[in-house]
C-alpha positions, 0 to 999 in steps of 0.5 A: 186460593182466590177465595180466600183472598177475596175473605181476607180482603173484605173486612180490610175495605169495609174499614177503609170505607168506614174510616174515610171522612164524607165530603164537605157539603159545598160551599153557599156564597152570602147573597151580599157581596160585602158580607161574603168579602168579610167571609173569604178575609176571615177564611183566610186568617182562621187555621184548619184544626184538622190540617193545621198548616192550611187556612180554612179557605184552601182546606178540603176536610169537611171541619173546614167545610163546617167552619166556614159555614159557621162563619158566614152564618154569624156573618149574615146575622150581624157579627162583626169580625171580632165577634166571629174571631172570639167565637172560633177561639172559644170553641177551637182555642187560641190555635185556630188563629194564624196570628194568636192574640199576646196574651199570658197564655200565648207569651211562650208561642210569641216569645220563645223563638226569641229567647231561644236564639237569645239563649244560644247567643248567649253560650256561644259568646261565653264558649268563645270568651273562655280562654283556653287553658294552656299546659305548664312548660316541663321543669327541667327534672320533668324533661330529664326525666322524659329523655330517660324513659324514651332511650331506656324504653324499646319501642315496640310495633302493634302488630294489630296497628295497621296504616294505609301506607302499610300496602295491606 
């Protein structure tokens, strides 16, 4: 039995070994402490493309190990923080910033919170201006009519009705 266990058990570890992503080379600081301070703002505004919610600064996935190694090396060879900015969303796109630029392409990302809730006020400012539609009064043949059906008619219990004063 404990054979076959062991058989089973391999091939599900080699996938898990296989499957598991290699560490981040570590981190070399720039030997220039300006050009490293230009490094860490950066790593801060440039968005995890693996992780999504965390900046590249505090990502341990070995994309952000890249990517800031890609950052300081077109720090140290002379680009400007722009330069490294337009570079990542040419490779990952608009995303990989935290604060995308305005543009045609991002209006939705930029605006569509807003005209979300502009759109919900909207409704419920027309649902609340909209009357409710009262019932016409019964015509005096109507109420004849009405006490004619409720004396000649016997009502009759449900049997399958119950109540909770019932005592069921």
């Amino acid at each position: 039995m404990r054979r076959y266990l062991i058989l089973l058990a391999a091939p599900v570890l080699a996938l898990m070994l296989t499957a598991a992503e290699p560490p981040a080379a570590p981190d070399r600081p720039l030997p220039d402490a300006t050009q490293e301070a230009r490094a860490q703002a950066l790593f801060k505004d440039v968005r995890c493309v693996v992780c999504q919610h965390e900046a590249i600064a505090d990502s341990p996935a070995g994309v952000a190990g890249d990517m800031r190694r890609l950052i300081r090396e077109e720090i140290a060879a002379g680009a400007s923080d722009q330069a490294v900015r337009d570079d990542l969303v040419r490779r990952f796109g608009d995303y990989v910033l935290f604060t995308p630029p305005v543009r045609a392409g991002t209006w939705l990302l930029w605006f569509g919170p807003f005209a979300l809730v502009l759109l919900a006020v909207t409704v419920l400012m027309l649902r609340a201006r909209r009357r409710p539609v009262e019932a016409a009064p019964l015509t005096a043949e109507e109420e004849g009519r009405l006490d004619e059906v409720l004396r000649n008619e016997k009502l009759r219990r449900d049997p399958d009705a119950t109540s909770p004063h019932d005592g069921r």
